[in-house]
N, C-alpha and C positions, 0 to 999 in steps of 0.2 A: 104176706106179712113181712115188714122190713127185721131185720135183724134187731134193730134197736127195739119196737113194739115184744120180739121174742123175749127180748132181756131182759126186760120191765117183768113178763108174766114169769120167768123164771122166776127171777132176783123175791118175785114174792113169796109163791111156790118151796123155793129153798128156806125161807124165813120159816114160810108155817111151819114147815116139816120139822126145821131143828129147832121149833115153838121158842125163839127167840124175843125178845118184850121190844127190839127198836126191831128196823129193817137192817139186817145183814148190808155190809159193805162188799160188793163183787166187783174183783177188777177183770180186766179180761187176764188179767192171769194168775185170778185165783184157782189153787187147785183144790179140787169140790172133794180127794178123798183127804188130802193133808192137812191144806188149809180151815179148812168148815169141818172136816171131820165125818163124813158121810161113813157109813157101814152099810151092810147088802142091803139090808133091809132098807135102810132110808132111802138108797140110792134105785130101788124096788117101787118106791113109791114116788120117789121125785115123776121117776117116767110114765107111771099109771095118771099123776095128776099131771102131768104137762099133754099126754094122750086125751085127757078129760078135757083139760081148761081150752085147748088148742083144738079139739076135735078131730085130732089125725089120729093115726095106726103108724106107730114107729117100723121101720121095714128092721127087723132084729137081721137080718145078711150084712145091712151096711155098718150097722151099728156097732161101734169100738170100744174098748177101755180106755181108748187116745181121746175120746168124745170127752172121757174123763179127768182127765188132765189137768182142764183150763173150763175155767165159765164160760172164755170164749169159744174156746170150742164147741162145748155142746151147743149155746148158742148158734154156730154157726150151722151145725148138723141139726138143728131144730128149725132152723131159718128154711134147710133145704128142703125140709119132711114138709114144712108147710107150702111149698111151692106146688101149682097146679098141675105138675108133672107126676110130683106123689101123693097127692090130694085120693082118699077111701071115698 
């Protein structure tokens, strides 16, 4: 899955969760806990529904707070997890 296809399913993903009425604006350097305003909890469920919608198994060893950062970022460690090297 190209990184842009990831973005799209996040960038929706992150809207439900913070039950917004448009589509959230994500840049690649929006930061998802300052910017958007994530807490455990949401940030708990972003990745249960990105593991759902995506149908991977996040590998929680590789997985950072830096993932947290940036949209891009996670994005980009989202892009990896779906690669058929980490592929469940």
């Amino acid at each position: 899955m190209t990184e842009a296809a990831v973005a799209d399913v996040l960038s929706t993903a992150i809207t439900q969760i913070k039950r917004a009425e448009a589509p959230l604006t994500l840049q690649p350097e929006t930061n998802l806990l300052n910017d958007v305003g994530f807490d455990s909890l949401e940030i708990t469920e972003l990745i249960f529904t990105i593991e759902d919608k995506l149908n991977i198994t996040f590998n929680y060893e590789r997985f950072r707070e830096e993932h947290l950062t940036s949209f891009g970022a996670l994005c980009q460690f989202v892009a990896r997890e779906c690669a058929p090297a980490h592929a469940v």
